[in-house]
Backbone as CSV, one residue per row, in Angstrom:
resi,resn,N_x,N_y,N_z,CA_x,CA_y,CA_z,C_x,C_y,C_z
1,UNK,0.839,-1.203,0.000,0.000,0.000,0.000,0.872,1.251,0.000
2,UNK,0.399,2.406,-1.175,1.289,3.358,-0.915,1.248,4.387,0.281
3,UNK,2.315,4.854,0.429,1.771,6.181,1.504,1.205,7.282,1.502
4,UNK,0.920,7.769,1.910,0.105,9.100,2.110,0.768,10.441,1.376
5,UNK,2.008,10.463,1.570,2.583,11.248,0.706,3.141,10.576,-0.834
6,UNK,3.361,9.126,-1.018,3.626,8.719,-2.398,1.853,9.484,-3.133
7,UNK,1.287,9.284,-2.023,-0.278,8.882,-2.952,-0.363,10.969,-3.627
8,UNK,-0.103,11.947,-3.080,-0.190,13.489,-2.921,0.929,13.398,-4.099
9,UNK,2.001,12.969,-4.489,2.849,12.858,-5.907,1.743,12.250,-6.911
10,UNK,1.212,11.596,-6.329,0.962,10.261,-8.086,-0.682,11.674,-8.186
11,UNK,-1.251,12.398,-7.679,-2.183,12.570,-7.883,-2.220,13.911,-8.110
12,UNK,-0.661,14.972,-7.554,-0.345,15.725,-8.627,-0.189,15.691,-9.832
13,UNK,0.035,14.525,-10.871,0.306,13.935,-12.143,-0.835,14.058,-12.983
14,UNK,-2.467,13.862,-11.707,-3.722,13.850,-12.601,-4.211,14.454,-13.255
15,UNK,-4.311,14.082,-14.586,-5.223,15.843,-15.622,-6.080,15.410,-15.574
16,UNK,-6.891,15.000,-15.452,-8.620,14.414,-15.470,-9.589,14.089,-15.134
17,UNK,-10.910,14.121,-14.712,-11.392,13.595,-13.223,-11.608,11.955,-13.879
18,UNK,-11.615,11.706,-14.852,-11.553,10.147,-15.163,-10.761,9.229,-15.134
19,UNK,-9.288,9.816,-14.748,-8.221,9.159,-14.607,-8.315,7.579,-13.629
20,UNK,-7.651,6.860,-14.362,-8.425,6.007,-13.529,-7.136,5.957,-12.023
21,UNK,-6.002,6.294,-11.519,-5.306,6.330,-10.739,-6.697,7.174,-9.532
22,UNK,-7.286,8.114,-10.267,-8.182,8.876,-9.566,-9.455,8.061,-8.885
23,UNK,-9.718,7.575,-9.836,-10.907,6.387,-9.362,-9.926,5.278,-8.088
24,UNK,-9.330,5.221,-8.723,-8.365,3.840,-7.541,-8.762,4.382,-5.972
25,UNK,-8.043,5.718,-5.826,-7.958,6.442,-4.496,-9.510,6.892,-4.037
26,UNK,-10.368,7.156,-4.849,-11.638,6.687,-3.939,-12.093,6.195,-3.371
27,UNK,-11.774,4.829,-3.227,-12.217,4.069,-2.544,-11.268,3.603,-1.518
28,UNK,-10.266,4.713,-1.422,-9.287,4.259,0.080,-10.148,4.919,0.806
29,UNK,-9.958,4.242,1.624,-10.467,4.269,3.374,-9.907,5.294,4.423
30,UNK,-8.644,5.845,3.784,-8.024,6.515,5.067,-8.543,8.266,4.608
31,UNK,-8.612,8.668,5.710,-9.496,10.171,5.650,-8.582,11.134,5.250
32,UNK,-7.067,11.111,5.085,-6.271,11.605,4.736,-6.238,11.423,2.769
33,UNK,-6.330,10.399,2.589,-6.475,10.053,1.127,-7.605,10.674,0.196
34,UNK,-8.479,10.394,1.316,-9.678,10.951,0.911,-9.912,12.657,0.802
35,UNK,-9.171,13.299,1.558,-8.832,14.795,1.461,-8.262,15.096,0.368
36,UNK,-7.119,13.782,0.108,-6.190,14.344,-1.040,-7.069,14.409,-2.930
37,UNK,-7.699,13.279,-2.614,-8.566,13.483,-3.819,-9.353,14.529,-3.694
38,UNK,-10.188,14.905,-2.711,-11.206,15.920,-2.467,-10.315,17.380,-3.517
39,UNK,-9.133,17.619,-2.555,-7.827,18.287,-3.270,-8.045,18.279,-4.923
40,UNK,-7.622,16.862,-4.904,-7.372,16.952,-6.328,-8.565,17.442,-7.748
41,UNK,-10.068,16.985,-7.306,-10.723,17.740,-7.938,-10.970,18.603,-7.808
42,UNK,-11.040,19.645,-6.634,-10.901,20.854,-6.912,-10.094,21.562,-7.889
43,UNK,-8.688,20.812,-7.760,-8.066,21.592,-9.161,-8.266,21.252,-10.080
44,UNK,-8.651,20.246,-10.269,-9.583,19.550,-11.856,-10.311,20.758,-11.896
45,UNK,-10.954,20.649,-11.803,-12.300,21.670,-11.677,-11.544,22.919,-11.821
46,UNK,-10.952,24.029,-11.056,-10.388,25.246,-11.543,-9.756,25.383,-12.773
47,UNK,-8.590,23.930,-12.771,-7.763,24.320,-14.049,-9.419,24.161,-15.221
48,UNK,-10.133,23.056,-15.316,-10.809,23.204,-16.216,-11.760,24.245,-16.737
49,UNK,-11.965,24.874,-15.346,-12.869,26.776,-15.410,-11.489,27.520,-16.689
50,UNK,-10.689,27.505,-15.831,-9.728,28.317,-16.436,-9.289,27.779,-17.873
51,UNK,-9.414,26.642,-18.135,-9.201,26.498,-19.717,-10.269,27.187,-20.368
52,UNK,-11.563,27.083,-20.164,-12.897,27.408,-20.977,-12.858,28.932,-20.919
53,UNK,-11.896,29.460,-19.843,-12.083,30.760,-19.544,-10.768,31.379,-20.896
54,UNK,-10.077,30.768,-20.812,-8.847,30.865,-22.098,-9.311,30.622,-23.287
55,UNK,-10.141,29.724,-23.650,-10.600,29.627,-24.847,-11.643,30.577,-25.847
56,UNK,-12.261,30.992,-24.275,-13.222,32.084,-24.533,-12.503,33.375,-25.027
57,UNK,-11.686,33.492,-24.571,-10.635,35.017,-24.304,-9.894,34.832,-25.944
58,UNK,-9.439,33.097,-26.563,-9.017,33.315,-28.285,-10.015,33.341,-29.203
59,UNK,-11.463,34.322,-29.191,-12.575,34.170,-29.651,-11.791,34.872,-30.485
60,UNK,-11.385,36.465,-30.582,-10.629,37.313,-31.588,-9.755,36.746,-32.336
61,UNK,-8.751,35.949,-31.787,-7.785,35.461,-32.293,-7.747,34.304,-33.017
62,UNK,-8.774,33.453,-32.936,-9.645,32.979,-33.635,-10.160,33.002,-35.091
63,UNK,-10.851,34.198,-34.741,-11.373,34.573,-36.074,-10.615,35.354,-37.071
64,UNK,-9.785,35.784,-36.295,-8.608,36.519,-37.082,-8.087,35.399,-38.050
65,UNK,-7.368,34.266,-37.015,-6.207,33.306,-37.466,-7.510,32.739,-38.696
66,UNK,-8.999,32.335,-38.500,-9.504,31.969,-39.459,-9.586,32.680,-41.156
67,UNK,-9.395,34.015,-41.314,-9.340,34.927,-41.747,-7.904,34.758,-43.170
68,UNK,-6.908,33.938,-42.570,-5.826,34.195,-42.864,-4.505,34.702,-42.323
69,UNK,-4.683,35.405,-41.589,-3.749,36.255,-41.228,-3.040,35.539,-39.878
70,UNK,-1.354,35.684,-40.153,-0.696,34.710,-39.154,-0.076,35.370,-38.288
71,UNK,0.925,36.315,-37.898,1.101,36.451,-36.610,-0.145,38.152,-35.888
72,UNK,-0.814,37.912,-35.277,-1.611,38.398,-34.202,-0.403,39.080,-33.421
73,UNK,-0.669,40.858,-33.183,-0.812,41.526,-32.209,-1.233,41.802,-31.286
74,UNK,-1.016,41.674,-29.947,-2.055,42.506,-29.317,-1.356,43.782,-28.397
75,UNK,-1.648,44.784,-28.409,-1.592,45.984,-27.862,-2.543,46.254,-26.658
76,UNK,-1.442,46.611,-25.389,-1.797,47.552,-24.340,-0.952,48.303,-23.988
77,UNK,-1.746,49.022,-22.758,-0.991,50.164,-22.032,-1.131,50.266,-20.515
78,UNK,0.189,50.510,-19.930,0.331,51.065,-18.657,0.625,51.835,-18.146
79,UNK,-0.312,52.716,-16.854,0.369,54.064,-16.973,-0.085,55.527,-17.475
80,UNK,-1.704,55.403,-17.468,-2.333,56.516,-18.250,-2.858,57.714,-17.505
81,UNK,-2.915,56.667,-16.226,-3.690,57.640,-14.610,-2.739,58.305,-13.646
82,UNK,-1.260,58.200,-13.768,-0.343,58.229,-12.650,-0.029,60.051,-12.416
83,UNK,0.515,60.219,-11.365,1.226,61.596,-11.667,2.066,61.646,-11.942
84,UNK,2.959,60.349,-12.180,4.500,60.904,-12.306,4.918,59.150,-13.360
85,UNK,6.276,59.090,-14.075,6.386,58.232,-14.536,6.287,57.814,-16.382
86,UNK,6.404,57.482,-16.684,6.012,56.973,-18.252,4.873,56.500,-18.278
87,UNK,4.182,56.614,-19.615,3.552,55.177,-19.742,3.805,54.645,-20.896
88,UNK,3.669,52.999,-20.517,4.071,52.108,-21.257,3.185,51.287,-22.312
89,UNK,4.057,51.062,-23.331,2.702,50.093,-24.065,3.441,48.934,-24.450
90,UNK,2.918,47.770,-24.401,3.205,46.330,-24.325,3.017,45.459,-25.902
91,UNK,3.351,45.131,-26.457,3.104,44.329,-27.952,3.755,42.657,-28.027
92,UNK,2.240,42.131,-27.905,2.876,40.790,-27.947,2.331,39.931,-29.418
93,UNK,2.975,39.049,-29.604,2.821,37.990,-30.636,2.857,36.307,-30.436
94,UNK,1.905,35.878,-29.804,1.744,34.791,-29.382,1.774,33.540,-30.353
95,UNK,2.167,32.667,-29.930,1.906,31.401,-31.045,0.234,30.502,-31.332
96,UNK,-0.104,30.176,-32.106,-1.613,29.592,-31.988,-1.362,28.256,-30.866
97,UNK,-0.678,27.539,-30.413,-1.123,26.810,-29.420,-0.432,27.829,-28.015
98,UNK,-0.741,28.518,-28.127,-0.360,29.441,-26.515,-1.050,28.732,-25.766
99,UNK,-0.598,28.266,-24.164,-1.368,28.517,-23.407,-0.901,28.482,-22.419
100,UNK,-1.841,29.631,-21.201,-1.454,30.047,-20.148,-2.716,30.211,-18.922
101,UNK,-2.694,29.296,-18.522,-3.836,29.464,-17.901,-4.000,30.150,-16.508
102,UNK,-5.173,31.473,-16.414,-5.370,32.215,-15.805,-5.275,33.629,-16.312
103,UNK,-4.032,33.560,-17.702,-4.455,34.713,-17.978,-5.146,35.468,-18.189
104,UNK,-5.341,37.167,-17.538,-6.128,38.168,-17.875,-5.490,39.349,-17.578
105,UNK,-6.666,40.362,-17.568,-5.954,41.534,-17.483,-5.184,41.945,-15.692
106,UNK,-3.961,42.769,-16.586,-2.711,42.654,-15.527,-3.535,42.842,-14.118
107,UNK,-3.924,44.250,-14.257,-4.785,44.642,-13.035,-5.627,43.814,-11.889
108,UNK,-5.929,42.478,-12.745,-6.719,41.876,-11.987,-5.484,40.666,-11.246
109,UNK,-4.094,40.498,-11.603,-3.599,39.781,-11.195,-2.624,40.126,-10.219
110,UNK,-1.977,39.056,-9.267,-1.094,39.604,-7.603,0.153,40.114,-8.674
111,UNK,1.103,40.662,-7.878,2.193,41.281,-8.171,3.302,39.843,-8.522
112,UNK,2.730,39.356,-7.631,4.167,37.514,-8.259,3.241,37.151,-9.006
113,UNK,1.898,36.749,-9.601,1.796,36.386,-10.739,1.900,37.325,-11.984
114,UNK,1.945,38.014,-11.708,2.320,39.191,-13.169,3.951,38.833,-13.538
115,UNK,4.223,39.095,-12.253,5.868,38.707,-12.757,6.436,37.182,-13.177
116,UNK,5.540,36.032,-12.843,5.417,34.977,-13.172,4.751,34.567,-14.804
117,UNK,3.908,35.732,-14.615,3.151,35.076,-16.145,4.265,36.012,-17.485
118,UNK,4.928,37.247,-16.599,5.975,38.011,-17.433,6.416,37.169,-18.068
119,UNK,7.529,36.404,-17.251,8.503,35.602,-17.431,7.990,34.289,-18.265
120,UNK,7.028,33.361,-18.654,6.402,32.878,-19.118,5.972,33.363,-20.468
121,UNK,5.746,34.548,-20.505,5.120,35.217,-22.107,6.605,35.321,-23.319
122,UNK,7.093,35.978,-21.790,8.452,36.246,-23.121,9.193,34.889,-23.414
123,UNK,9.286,33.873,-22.613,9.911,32.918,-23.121,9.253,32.033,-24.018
124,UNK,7.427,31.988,-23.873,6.820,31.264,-25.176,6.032,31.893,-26.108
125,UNK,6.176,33.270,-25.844,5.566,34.450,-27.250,6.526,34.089,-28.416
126,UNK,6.186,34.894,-29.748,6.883,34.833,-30.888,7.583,35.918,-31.061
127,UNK,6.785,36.885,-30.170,7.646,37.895,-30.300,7.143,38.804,-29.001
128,UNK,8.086,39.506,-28.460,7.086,41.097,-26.658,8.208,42.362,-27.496
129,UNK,7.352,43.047,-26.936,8.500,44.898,-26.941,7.876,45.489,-26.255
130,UNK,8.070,46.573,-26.160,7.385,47.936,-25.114,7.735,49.002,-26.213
131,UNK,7.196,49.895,-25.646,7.069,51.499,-26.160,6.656,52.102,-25.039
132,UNK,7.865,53.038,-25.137,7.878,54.398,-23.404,7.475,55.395,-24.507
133,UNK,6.920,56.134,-23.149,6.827,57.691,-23.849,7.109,58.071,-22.172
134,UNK,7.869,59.440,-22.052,8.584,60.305,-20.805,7.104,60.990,-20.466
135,UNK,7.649,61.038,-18.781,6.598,62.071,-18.554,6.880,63.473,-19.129
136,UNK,7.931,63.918,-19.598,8.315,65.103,-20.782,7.635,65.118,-21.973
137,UNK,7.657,64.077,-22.802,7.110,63.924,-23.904,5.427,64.175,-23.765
138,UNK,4.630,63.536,-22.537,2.957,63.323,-21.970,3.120,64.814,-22.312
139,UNK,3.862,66.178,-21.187,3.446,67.239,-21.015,3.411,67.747,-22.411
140,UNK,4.248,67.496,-23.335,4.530,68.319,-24.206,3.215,67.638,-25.442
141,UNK,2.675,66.767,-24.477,1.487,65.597,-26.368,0.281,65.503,-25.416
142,UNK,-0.078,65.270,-24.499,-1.204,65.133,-23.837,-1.301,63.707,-23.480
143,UNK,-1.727,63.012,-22.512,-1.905,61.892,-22.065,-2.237,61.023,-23.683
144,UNK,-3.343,61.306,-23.441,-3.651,60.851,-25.012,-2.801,60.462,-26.489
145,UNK,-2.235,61.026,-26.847,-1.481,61.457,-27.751,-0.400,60.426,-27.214
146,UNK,0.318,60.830,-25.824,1.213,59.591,-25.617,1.197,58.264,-25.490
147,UNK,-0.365,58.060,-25.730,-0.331,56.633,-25.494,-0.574,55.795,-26.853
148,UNK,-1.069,56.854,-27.167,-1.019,56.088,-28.451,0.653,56.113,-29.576
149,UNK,0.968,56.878,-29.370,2.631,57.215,-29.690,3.461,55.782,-28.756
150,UNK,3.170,55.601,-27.330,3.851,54.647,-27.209,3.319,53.138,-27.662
151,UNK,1.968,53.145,-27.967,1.755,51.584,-28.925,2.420,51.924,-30.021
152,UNK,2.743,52.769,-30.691,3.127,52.792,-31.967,4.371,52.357,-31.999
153,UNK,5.217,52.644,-30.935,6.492,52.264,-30.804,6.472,51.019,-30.122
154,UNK,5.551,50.409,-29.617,5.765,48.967,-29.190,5.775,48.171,-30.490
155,UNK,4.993,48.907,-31.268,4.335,47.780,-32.621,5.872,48.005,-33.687
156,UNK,6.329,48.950,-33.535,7.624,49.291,-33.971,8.832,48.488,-33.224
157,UNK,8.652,48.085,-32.579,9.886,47.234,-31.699,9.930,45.939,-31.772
158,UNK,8.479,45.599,-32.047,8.245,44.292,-32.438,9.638,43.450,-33.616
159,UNK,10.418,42.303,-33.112,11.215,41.624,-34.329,10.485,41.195,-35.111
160,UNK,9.301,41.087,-35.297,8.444,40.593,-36.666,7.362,41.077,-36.718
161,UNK,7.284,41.483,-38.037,5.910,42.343,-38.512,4.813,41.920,-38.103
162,UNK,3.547,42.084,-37.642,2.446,41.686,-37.819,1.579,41.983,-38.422
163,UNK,1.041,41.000,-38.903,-0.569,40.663,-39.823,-1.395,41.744,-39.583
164,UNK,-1.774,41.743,-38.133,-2.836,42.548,-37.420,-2.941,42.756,-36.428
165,UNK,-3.636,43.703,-35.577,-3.335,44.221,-34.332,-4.605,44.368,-33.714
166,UNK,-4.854,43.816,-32.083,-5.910,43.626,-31.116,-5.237,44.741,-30.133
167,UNK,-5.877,45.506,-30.282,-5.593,46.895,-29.544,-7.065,47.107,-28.052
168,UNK,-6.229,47.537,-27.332,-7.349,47.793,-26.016,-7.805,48.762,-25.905
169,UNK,-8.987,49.028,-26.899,-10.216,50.432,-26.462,-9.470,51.242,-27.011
170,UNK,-8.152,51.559,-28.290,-8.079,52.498,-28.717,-8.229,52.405,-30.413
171,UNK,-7.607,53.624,-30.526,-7.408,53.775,-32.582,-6.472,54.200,-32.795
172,UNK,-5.180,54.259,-33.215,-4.014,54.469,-33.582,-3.878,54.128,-35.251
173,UNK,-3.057,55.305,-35.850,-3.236,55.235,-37.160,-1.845,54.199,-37.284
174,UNK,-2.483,53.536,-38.245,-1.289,52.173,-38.837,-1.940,51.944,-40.125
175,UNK,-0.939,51.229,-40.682,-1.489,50.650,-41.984,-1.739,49.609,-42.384
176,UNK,-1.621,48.773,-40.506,-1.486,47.651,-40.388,-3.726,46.727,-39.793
177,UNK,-3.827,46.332,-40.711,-5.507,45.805,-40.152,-5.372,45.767,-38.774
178,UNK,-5.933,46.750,-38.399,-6.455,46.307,-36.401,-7.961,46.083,-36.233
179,UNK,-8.174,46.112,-35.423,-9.478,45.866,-34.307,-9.581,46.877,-33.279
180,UNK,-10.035,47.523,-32.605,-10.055,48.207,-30.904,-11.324,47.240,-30.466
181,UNK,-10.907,47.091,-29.161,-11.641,46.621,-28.434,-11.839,46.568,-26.464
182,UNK,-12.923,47.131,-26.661,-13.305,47.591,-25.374,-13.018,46.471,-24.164
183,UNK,-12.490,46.759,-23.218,-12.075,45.797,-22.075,-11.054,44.756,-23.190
184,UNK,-10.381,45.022,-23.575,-10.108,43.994,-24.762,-8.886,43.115,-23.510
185,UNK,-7.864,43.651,-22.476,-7.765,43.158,-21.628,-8.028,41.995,-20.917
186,UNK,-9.548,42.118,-20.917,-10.274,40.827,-20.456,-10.709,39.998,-20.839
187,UNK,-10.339,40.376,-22.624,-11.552,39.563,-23.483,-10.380,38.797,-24.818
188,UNK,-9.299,39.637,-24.624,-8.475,38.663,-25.621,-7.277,38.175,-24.982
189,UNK,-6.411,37.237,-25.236,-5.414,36.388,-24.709,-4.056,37.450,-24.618
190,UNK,-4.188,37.667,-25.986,-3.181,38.820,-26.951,-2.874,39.702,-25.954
191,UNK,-3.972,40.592,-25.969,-4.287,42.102,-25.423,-4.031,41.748,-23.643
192,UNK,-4.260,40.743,-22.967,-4.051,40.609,-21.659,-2.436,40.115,-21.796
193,UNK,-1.843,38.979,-22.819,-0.958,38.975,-22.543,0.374,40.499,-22.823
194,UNK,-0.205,41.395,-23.535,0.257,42.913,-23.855,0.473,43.668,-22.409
195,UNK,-1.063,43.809,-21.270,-1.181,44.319,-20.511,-0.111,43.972,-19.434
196,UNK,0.499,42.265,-19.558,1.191,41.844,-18.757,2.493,42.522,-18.813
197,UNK,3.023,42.367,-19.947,4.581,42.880,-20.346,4.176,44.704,-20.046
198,UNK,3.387,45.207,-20.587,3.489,46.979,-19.641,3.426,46.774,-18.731
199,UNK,2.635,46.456,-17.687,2.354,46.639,-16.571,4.026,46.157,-15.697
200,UNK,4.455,45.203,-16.050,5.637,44.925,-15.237,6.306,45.720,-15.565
201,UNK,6.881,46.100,-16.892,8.002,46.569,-17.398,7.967,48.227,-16.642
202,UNK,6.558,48.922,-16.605,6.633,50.113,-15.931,6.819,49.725,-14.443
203,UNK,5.830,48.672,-13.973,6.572,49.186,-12.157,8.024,48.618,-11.752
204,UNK,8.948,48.135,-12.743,10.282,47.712,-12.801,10.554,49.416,-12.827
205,UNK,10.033,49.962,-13.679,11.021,51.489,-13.603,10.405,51.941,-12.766
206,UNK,9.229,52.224,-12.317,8.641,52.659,-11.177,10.222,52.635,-9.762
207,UNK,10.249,51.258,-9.644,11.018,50.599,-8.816,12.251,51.607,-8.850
208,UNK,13.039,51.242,-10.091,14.080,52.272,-10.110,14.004,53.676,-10.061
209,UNK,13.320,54.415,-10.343,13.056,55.834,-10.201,12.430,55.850,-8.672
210,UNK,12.283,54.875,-7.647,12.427,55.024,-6.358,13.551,55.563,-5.804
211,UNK,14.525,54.694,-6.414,15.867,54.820,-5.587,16.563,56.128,-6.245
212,UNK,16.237,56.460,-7.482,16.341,57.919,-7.577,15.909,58.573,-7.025
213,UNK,14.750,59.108,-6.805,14.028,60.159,-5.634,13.767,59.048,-4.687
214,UNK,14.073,59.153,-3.769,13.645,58.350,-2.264,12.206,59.176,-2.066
215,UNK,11.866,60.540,-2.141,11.124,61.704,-1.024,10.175,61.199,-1.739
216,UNK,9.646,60.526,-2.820,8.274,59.927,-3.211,7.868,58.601,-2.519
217,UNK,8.539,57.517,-2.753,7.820,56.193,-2.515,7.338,55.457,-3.193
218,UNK,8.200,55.947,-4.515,7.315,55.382,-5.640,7.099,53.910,-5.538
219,UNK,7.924,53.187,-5.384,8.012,51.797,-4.942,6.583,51.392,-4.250
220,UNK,5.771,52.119,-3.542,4.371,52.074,-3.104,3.257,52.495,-3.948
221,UNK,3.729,53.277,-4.737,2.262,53.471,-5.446,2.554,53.264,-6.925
222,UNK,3.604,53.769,-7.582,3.806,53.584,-8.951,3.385,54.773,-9.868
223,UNK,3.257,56.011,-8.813,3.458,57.266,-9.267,1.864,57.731,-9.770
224,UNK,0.776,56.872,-8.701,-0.441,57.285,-8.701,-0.911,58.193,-7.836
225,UNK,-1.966,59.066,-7.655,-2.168,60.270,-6.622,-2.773,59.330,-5.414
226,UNK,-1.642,58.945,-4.621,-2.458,58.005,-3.242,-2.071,59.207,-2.026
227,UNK,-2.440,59.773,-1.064,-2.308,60.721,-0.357,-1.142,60.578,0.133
228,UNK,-0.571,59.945,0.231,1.501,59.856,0.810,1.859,60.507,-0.610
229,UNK,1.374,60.124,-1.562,2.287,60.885,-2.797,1.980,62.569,-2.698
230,UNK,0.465,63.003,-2.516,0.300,63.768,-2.643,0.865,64.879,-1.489
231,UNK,1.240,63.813,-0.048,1.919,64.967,0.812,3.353,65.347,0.419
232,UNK,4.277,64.425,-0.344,5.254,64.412,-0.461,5.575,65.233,-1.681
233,UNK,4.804,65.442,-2.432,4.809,66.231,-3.848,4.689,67.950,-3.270
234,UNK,4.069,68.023,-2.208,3.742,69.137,-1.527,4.841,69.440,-0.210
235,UNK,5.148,68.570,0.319,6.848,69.432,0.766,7.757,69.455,0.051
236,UNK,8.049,68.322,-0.983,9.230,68.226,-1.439,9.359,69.074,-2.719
237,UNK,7.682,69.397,-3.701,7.682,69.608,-4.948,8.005,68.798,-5.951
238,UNK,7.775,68.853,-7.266,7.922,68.221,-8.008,9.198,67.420,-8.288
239,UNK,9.711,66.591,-9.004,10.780,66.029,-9.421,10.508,66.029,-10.844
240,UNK,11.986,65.159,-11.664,11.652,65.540,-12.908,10.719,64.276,-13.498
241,UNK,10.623,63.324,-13.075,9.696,62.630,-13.438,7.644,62.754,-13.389
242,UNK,7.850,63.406,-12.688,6.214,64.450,-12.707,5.332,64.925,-13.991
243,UNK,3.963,64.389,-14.226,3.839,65.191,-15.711,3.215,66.771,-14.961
244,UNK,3.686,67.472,-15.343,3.343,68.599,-14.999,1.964,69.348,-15.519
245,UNK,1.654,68.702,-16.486,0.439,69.542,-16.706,-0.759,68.309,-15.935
246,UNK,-0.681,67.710,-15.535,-1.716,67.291,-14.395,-1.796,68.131,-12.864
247,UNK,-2.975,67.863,-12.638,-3.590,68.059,-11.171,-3.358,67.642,-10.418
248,UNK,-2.532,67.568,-9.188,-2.414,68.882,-8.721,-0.930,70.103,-9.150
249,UNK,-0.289,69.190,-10.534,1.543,69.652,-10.392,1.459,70.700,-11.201
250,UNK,0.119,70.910,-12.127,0.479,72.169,-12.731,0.014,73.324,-12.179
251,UNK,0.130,73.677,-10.716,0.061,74.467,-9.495,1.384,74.769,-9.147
252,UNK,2.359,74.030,-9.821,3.942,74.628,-9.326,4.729,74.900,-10.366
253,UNK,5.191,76.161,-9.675,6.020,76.620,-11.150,7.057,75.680,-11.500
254,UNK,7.699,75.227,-10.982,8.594,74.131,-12.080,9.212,72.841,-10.942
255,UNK,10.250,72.002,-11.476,10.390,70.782,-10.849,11.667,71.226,-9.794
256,UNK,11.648,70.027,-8.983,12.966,70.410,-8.778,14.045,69.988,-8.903
């Protein structure tokens, strides 16, 4: 008879609730065994939510790849709400058997799985880049204007051209067939796996432009108006990372 912990190995191994190793351990007797299966379909059961939930999310990509068209873009951005900082835009190129299960949009995921699913995209994408735009460049183009300037330069950084582009809720002039799509984040594989690579890649600089200005904290907020930023912007004044024509910084005459 195996043990209690051989039995917690062999039933990590299980993909299936039909497995028959799975059926075997039902009918052990010991209440410990019986937990471990209990265990084990539960994650049957999640991972299988989460596949249907992935499959749902390559509905775009899908119909695209049906279409003809072979490597898929998807475009996001991080970084549109902050006071201080870049924002970033993310461009990925996934392969048609991608898969990653759980992905969605960055926002909705912990700080170690973002950096987990990071590390994961870039090593089985076809292709990731980013596109910065300075908080210099925002003041001088308008939030707006920069964000779409920095997809342009993600889609520009890209090592291989793409077919077409799944963009999140915007319009950017290209000459390349896109889509916009609203919450597209949540709703395409592409576009969430996009949101992943900005979202890290800015609070990585976030991070470093901490240890440049200490008197912010950026390392805590990521250069959003949370009231520690806003006291500290107000003794210390601006820095040069600040967009200045936001509220409350274009109240001070200049950085310091």
């Amino acid at each position: 008879m195996k043990t209690v912990a051989e039995i917690k190995e062999i039933l990590l191994q299980v993909r299936n609730e039909s497995d028959p190793l799975l059926e075997q351990y039902r009918t052990d007797t010991r209440s410990s065994v019986q937990k471990l299966v209990a265990s084990c379909l539960k994650r049957l059961q999640l991972e299988a939510s989460l596949r249907q939930k992935f499959q749902e999310m390559n509905q775009f990509e899908d119909e695209i790849h049906s279409k003809g068209f072979q490597l898929i873009a998807g475009i996001d951005e991080a970084g549109r709400g902050p006071l201080a900082g870049p924002v970033v835009a993310g461009a990925v190129i996934l392969p048609k058997d991608f898969l990653l299960l759980g992905l969605n949009d960055s926002k909705q995921l912990s700080e170690k799985r973002r950096s987990e699913f990071f590390d994961f995209i870039v090593e089985h994408a076809i292709a990731t880049s980013t596109g910065i735009v300075t908080a210099q460049e925002i003041d001088e183009i308008n939030i707006y204007e920069a964000t779409k300037l920095a997809m342009q330069r993600a889609i520009s950084n890209l090592a291989c051209s793409p077919g077409f582009l799944l963009i999140d809720a915007m319009k950017i002039s290209t000459s390349i067939p896109s889509e916009s799509i609203i919450k597209g984040d949540a709703r395409s594989n592409s576009i969430a796996a996009a949101s992943v690579i900005a979202k890290v890649t800015r609070d990585r600089m976030m991070l470093q432009y901490a240890q440049q200005y200490p008197n912010y904290s950026f390392e805590k907020h990521m250069g959003y108006g949370t009231r520690e930023h806003f006291d500290a912007i107000h003794k210390f004044g601006p820095c040069p990372i600040h967009r200045m024509t936001f509220a409350p910084l274009n109240q001070f005459p200049s950085k310091v």
